[in-house]
Structures are given as structure tokens and as C-alpha cells.
PyMOL Python script that loads the backbone (N, CA, C, O; Angstrom):
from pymol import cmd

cmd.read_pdbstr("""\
ATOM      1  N   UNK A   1      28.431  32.104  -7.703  1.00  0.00           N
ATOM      2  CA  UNK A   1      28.882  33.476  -7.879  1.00  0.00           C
ATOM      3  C   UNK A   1      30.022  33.487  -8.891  1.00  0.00           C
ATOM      4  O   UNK A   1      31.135  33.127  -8.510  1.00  0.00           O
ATOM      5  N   UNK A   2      29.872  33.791  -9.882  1.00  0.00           N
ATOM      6  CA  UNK A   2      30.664  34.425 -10.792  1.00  0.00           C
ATOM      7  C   UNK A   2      32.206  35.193 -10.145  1.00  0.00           C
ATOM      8  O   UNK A   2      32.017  36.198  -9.459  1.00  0.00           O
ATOM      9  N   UNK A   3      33.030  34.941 -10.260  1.00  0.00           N
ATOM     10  CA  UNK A   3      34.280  35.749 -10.037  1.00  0.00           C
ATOM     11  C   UNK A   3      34.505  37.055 -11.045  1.00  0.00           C
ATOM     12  O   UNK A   3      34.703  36.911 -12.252  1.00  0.00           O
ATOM     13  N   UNK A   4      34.437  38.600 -10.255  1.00  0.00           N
ATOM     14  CA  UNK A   4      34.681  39.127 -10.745  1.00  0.00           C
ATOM     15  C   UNK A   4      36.335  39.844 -10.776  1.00  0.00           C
ATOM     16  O   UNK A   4      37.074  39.812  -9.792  1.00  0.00           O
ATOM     17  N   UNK A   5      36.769  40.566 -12.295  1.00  0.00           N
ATOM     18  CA  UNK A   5      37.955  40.782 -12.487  1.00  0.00           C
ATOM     19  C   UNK A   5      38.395  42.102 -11.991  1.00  0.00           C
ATOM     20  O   UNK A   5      37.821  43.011 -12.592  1.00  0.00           O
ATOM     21  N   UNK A   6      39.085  42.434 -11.245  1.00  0.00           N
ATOM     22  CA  UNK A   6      39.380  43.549 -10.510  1.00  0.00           C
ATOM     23  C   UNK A   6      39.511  44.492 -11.513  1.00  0.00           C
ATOM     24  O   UNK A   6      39.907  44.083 -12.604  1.00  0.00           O
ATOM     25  N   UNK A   7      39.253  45.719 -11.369  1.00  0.00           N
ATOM     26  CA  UNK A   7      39.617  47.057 -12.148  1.00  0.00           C
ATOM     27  C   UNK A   7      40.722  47.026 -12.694  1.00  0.00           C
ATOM     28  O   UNK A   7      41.725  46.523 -12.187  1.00  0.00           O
ATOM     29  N   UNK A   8      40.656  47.642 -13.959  1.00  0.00           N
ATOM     30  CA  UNK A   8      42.119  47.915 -14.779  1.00  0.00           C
ATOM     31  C   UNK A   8      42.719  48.881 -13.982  1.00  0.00           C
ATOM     32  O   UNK A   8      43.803  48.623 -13.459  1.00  0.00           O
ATOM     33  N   UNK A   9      42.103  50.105 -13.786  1.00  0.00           N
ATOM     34  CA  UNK A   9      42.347  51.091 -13.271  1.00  0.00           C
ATOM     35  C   UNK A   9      43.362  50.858 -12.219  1.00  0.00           C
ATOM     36  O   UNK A   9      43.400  49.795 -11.599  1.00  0.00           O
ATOM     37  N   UNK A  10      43.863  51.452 -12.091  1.00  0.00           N
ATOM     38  CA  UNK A  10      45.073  51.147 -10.561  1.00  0.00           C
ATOM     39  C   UNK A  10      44.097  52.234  -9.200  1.00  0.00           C
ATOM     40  O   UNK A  10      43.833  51.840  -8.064  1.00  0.00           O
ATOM     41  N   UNK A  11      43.824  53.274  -9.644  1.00  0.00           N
ATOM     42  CA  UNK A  11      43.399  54.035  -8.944  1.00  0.00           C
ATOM     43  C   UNK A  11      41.762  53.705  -8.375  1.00  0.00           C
ATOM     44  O   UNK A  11      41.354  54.138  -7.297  1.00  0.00           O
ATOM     45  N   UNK A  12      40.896  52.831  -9.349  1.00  0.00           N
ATOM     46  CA  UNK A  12      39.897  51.822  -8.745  1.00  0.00           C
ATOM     47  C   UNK A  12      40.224  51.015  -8.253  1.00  0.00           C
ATOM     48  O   UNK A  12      39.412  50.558  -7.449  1.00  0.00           O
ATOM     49  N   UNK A  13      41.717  50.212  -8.378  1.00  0.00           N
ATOM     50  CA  UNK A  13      41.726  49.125  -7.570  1.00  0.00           C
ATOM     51  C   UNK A  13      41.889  49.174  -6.052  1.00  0.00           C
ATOM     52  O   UNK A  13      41.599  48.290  -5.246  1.00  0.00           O
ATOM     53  N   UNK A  14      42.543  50.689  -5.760  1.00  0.00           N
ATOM     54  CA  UNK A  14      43.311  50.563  -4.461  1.00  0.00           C
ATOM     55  C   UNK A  14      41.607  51.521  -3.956  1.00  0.00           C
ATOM     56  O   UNK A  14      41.316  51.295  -2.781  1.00  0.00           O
ATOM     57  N   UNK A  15      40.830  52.243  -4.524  1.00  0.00           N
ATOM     58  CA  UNK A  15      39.747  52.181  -3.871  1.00  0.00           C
ATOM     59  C   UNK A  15      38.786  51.240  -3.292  1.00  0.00           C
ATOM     60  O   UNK A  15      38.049  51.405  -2.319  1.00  0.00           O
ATOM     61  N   UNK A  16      38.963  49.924  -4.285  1.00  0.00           N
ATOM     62  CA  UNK A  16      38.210  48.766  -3.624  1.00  0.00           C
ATOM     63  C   UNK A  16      38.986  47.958  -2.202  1.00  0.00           C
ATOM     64  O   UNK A  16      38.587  47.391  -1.185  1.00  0.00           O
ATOM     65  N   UNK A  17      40.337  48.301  -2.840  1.00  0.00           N
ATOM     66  CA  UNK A  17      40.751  47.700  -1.925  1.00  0.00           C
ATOM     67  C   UNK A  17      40.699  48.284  -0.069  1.00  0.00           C
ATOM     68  O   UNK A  17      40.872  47.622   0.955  1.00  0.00           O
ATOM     69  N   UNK A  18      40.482  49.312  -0.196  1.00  0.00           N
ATOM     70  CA  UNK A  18      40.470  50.464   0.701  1.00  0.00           C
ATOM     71  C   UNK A  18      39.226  50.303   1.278  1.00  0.00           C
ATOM     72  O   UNK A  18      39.128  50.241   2.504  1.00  0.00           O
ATOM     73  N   UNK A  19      38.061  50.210   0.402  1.00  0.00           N
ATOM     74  CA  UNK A  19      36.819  50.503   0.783  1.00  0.00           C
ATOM     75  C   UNK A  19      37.060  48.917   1.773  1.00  0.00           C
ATOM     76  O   UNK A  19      37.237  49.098   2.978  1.00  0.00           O
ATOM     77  N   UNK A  20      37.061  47.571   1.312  1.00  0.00           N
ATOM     78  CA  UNK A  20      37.473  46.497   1.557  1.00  0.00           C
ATOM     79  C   UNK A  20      38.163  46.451   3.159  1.00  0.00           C
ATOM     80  O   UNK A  20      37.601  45.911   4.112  1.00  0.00           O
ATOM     81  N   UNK A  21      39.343  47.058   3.214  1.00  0.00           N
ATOM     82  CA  UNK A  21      40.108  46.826   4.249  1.00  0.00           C
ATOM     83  C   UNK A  21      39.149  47.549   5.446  1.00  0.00           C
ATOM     84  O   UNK A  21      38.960  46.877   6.459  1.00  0.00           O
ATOM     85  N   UNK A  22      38.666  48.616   5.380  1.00  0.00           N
ATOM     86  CA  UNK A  22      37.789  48.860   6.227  1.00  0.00           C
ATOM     87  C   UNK A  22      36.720  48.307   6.673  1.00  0.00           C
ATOM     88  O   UNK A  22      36.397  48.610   7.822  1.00  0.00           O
ATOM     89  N   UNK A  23      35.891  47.378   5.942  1.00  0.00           N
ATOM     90  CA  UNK A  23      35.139  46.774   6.472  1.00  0.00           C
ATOM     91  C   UNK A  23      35.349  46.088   7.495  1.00  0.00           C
ATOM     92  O   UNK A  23      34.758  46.048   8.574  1.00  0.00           O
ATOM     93  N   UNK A  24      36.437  45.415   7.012  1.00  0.00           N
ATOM     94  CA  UNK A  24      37.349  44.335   7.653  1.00  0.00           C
ATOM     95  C   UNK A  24      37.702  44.870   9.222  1.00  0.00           C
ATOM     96  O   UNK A  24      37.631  44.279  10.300  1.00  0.00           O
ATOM     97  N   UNK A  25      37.966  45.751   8.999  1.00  0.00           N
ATOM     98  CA  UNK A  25      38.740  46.267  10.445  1.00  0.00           C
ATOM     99  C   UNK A  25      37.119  46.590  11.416  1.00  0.00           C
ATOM    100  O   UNK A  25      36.943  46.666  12.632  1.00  0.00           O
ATOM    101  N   UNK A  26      36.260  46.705  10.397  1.00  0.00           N
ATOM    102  CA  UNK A  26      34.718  47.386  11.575  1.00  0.00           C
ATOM    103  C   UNK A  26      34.296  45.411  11.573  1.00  0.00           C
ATOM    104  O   UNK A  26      33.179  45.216  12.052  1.00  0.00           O
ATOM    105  N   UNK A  27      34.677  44.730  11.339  1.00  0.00           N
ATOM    106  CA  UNK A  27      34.538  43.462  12.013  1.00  0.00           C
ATOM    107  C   UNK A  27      34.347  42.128  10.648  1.00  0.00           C
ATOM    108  O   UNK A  27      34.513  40.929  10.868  1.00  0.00           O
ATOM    109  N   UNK A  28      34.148  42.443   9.921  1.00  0.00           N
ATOM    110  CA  UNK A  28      33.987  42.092   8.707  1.00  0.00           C
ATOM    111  C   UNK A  28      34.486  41.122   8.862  1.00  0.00           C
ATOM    112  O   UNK A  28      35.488  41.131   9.577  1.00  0.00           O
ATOM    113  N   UNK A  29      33.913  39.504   8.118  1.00  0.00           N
ATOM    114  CA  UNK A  29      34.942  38.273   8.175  1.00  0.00           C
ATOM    115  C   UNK A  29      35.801  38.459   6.528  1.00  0.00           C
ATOM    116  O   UNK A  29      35.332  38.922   5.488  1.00  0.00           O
ATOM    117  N   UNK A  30      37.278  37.873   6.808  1.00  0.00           N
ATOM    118  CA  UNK A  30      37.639  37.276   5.531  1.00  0.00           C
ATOM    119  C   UNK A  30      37.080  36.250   5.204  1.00  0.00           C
ATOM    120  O   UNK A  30      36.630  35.293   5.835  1.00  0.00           O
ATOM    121  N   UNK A  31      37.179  36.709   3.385  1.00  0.00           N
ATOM    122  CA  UNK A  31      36.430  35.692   2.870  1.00  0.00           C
ATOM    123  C   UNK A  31      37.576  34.435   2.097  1.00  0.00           C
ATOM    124  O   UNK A  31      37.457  33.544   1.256  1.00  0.00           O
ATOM    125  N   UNK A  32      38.813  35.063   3.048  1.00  0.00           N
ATOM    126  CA  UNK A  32      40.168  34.176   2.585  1.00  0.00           C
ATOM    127  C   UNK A  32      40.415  33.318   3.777  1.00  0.00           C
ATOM    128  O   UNK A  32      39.848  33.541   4.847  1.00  0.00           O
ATOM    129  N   UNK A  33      41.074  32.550   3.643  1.00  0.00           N
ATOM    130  CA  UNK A  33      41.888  32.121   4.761  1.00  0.00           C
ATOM    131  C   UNK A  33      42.791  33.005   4.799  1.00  0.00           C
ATOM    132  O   UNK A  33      43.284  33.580   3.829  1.00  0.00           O
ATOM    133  N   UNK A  34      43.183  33.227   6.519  1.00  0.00           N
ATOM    134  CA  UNK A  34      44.127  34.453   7.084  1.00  0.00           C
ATOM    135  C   UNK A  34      45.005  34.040   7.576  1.00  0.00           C
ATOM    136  O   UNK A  34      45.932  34.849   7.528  1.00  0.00           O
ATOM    137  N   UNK A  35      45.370  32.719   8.304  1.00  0.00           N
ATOM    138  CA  UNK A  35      46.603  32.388   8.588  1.00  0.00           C
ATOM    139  C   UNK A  35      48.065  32.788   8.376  1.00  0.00           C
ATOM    140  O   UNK A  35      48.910  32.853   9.269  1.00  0.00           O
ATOM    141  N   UNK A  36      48.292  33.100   6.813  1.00  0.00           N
ATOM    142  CA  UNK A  36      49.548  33.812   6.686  1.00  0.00           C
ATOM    143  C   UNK A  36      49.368  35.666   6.337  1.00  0.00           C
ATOM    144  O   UNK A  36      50.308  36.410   6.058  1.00  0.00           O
ATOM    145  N   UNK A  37      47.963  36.057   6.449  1.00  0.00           N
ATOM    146  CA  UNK A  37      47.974  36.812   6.161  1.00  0.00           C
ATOM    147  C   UNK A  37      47.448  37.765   7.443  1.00  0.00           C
ATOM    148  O   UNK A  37      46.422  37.398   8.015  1.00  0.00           O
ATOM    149  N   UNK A  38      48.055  38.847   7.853  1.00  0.00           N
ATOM    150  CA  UNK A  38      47.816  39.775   9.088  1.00  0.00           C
ATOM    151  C   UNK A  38      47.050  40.911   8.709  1.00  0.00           C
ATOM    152  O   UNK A  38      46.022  41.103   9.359  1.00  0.00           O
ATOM    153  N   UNK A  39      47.349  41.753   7.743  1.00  0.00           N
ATOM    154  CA  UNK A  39      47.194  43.160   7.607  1.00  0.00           C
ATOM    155  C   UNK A  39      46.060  43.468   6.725  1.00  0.00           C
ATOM    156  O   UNK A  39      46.243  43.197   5.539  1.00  0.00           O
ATOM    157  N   UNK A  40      44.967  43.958   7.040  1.00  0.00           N
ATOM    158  CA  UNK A  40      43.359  44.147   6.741  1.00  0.00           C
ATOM    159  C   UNK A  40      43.841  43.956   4.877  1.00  0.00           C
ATOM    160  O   UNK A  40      43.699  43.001   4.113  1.00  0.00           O
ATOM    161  N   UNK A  41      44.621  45.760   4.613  1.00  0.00           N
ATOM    162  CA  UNK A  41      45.097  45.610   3.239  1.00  0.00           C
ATOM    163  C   UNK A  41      45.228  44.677   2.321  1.00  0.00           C
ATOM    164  O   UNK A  41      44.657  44.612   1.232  1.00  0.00           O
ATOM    165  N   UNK A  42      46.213  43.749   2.918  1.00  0.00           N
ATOM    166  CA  UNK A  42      47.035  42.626   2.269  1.00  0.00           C
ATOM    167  C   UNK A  42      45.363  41.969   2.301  1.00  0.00           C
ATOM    168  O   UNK A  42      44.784  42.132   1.227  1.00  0.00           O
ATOM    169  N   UNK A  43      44.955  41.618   2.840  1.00  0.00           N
ATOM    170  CA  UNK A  43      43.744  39.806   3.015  1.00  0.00           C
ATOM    171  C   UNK A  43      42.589  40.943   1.767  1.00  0.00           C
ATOM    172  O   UNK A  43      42.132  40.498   0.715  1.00  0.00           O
ATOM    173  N   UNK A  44      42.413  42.049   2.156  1.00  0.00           N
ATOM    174  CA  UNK A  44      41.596  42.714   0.772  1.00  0.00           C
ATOM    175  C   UNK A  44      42.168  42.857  -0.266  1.00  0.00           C
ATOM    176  O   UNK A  44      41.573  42.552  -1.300  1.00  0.00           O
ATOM    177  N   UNK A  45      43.579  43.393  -0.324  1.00  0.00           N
ATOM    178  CA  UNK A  45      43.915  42.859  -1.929  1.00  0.00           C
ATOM    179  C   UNK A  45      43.638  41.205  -2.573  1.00  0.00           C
ATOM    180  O   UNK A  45      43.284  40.789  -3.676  1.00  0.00           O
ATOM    181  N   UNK A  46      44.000  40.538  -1.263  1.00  0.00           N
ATOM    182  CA  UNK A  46      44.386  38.874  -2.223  1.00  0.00           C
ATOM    183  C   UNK A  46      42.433  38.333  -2.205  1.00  0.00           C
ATOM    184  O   UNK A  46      42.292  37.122  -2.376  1.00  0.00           O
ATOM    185  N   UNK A  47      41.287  39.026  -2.045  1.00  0.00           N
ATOM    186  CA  UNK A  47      40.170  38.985  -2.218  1.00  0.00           C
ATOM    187  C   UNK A  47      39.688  39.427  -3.491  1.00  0.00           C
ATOM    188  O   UNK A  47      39.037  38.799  -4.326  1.00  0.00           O
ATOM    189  N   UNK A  48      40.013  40.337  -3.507  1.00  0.00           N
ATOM    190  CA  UNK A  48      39.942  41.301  -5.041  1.00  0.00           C
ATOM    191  C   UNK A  48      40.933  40.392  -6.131  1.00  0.00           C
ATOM    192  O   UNK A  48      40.430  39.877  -7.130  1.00  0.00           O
ATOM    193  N   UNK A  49      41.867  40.310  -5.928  1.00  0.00           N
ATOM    194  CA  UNK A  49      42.814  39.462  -7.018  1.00  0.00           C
ATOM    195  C   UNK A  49      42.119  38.378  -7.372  1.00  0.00           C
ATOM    196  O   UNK A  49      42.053  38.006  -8.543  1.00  0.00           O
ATOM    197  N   UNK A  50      41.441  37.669  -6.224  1.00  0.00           N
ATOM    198  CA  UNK A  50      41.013  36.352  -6.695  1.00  0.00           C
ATOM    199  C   UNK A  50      39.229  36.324  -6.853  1.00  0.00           C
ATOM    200  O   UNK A  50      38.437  35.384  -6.920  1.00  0.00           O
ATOM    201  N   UNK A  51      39.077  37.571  -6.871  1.00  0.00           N
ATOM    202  CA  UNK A  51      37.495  37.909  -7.744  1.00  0.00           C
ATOM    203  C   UNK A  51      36.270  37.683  -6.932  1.00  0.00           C
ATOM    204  O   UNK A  51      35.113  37.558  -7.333  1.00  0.00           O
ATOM    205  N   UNK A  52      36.760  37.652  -5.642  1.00  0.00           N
ATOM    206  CA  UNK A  52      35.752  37.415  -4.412  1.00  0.00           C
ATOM    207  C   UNK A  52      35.125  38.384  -3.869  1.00  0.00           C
ATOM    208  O   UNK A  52      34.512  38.082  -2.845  1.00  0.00           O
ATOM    209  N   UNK A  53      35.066  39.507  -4.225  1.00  0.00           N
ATOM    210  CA  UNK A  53      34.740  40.710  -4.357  1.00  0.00           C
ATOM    211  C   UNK A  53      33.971  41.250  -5.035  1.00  0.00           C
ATOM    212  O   UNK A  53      34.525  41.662  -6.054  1.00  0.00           O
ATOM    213  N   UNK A  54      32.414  41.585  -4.977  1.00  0.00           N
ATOM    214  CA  UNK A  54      31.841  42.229  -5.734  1.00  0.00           C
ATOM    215  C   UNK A  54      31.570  43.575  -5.777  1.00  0.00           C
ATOM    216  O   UNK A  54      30.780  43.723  -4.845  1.00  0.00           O
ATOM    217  N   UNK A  55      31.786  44.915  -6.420  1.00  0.00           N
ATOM    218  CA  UNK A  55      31.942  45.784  -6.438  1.00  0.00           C
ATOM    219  C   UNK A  55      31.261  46.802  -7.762  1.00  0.00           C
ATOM    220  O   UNK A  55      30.844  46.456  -8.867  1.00  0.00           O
ATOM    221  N   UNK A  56      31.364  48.368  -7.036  1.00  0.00           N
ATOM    222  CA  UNK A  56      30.778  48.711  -8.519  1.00  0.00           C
ATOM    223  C   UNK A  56      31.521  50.253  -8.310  1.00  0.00           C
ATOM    224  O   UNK A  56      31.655  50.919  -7.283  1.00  0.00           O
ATOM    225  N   UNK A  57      31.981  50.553  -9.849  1.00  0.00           N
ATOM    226  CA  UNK A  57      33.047  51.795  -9.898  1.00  0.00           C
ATOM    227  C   UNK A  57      32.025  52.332 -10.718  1.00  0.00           C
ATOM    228  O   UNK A  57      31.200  52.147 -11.613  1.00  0.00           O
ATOM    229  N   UNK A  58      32.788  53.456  -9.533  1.00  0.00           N
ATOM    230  CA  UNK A  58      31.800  55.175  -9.974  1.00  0.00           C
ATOM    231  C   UNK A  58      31.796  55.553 -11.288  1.00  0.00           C
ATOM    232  O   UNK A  58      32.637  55.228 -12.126  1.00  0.00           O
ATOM    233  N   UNK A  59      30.750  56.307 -11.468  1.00  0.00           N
ATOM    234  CA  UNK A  59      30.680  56.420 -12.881  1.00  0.00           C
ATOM    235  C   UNK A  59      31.760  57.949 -13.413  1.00  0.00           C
ATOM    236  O   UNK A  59      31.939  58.998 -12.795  1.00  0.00           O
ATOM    237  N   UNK A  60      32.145  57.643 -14.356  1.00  0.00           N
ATOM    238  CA  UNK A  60      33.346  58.172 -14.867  1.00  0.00           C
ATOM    239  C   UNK A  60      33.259  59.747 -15.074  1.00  0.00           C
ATOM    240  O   UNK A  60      32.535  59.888 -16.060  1.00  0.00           O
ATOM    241  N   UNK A  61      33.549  60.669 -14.734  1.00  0.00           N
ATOM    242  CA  UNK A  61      33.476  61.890 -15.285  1.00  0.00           C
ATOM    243  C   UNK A  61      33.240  62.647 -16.444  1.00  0.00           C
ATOM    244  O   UNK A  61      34.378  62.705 -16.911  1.00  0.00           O
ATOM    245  N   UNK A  62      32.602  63.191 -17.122  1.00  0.00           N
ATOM    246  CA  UNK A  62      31.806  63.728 -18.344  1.00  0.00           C
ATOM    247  C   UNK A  62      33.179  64.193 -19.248  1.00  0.00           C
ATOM    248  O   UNK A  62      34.096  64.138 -18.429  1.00  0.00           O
ATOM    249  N   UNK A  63      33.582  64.505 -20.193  1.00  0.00           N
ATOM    250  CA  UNK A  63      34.393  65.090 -21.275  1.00  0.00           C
ATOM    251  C   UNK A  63      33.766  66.487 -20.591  1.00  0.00           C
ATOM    252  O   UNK A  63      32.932  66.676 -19.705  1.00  0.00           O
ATOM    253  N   UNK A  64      34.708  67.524 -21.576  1.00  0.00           N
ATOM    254  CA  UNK A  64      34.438  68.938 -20.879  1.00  0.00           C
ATOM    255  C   UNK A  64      33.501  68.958 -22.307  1.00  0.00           C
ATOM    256  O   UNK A  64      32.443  69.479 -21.953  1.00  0.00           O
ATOM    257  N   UNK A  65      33.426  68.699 -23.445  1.00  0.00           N
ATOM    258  CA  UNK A  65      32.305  68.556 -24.739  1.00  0.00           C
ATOM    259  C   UNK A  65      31.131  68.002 -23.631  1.00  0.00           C
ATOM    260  O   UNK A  65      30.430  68.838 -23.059  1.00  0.00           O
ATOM    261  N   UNK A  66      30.997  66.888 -23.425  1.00  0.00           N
ATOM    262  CA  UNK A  66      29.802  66.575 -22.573  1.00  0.00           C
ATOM    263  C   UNK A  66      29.091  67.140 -22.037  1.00  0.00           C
ATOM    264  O   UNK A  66      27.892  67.045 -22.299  1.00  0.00           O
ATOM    265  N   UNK A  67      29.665  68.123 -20.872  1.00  0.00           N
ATOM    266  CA  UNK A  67      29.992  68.745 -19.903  1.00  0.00           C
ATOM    267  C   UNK A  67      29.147  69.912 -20.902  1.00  0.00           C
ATOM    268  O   UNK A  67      27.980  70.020 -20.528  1.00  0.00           O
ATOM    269  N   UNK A  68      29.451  70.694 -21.943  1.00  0.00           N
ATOM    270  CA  UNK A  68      29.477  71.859 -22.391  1.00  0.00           C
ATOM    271  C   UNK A  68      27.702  71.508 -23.085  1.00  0.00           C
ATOM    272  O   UNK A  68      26.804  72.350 -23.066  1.00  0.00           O
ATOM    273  N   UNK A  69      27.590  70.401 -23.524  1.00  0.00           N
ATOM    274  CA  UNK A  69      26.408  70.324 -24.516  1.00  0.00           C
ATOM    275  C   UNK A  69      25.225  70.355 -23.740  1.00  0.00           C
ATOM    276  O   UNK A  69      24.141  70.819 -24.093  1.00  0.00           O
ATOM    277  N   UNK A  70      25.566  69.723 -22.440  1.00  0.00           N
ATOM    278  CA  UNK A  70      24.496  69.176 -21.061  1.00  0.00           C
ATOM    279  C   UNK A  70      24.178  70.784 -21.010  1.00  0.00           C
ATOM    280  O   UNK A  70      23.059  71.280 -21.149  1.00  0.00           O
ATOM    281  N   UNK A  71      25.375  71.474 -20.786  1.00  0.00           N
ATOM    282  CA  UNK A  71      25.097  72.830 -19.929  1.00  0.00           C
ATOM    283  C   UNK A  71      23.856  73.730 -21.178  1.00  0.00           C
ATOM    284  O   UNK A  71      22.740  74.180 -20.916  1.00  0.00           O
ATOM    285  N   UNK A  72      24.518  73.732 -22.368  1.00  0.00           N
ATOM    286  CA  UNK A  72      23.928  74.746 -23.082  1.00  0.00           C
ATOM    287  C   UNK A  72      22.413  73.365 -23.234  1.00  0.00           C
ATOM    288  O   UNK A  72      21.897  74.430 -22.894  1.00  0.00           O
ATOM    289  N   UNK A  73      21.726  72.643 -23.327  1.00  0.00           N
ATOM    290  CA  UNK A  73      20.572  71.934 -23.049  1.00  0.00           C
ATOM    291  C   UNK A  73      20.028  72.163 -21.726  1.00  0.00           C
ATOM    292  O   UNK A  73      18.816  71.953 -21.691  1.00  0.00           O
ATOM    293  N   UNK A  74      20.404  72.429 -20.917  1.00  0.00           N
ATOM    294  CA  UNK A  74      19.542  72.280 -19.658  1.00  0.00           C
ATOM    295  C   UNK A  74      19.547  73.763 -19.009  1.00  0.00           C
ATOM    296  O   UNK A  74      18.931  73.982 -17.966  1.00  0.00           O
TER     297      UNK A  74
END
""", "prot")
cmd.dss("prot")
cmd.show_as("cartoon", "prot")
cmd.util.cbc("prot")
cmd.orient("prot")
């Protein structure tokens, strides 16, 4: 498995990380060692940091041009 690089985005990252911590809490194993680590959050960020995480970000919102050309076509 390829390591992937977490989102530039700050606002994708804390969604993965989010989506992540929840799993975790509905029973999900870490895929870290947890020993020093307690809090669902924390063990899903240091997963994502270290590219153990595979994921896929939503697709991006249209320009309002986009948006305008789609409308007058369809």
C-alpha cells in the first residue's frame, strides 16, 4: 500500500480526521500503536500524518462561470 499524503486543505484534513475518529469510537481497530495515545482524534490524526489512511475528498464546488454555463446548457 502506497502511503497516502494528507490534504493540503486544513478543512479536508480535519474532515478525514473526523470521519476517522468515528470509526474508531463505533469499534474500529487502530492502525497505530495506542499505548501513548488515548483520544480517538489524536490516534486519527497521527494515521493520516503518517499516510495510513486512504481516503477520497469531495469534489470541489463549480465557479459561479461554471455554475452559469451548465445552467444556460441544460
Amino acid at each position: 500500500m502506497t502511503p497516502m499524503a494528507p490534504p493540503e486543505s486544513r478543512f479536508a484534513f480535519v474532515v478525514v480526521v473526523a470521519r476517522r475518529a468515528r470509526q474508531l469510537q463505533t469499534g474500529s481497530r487502530p492502525l497505530i500503536d495506542t499505548s501513548r495515545l488515548r483520544k480517538h482524534t489524536r490516534i486519527a490524526r497521527e494515521e493520516l500524518v503518517k499516510g495510513l489512511l486512504d481516503f477520497e475528498l469531495p469534489v470541489m464546488p463549480q465557479t459561479a462561470e461554471e455554475k452559469e454555463t451548465k445552467r444556460r446548457k441544460g
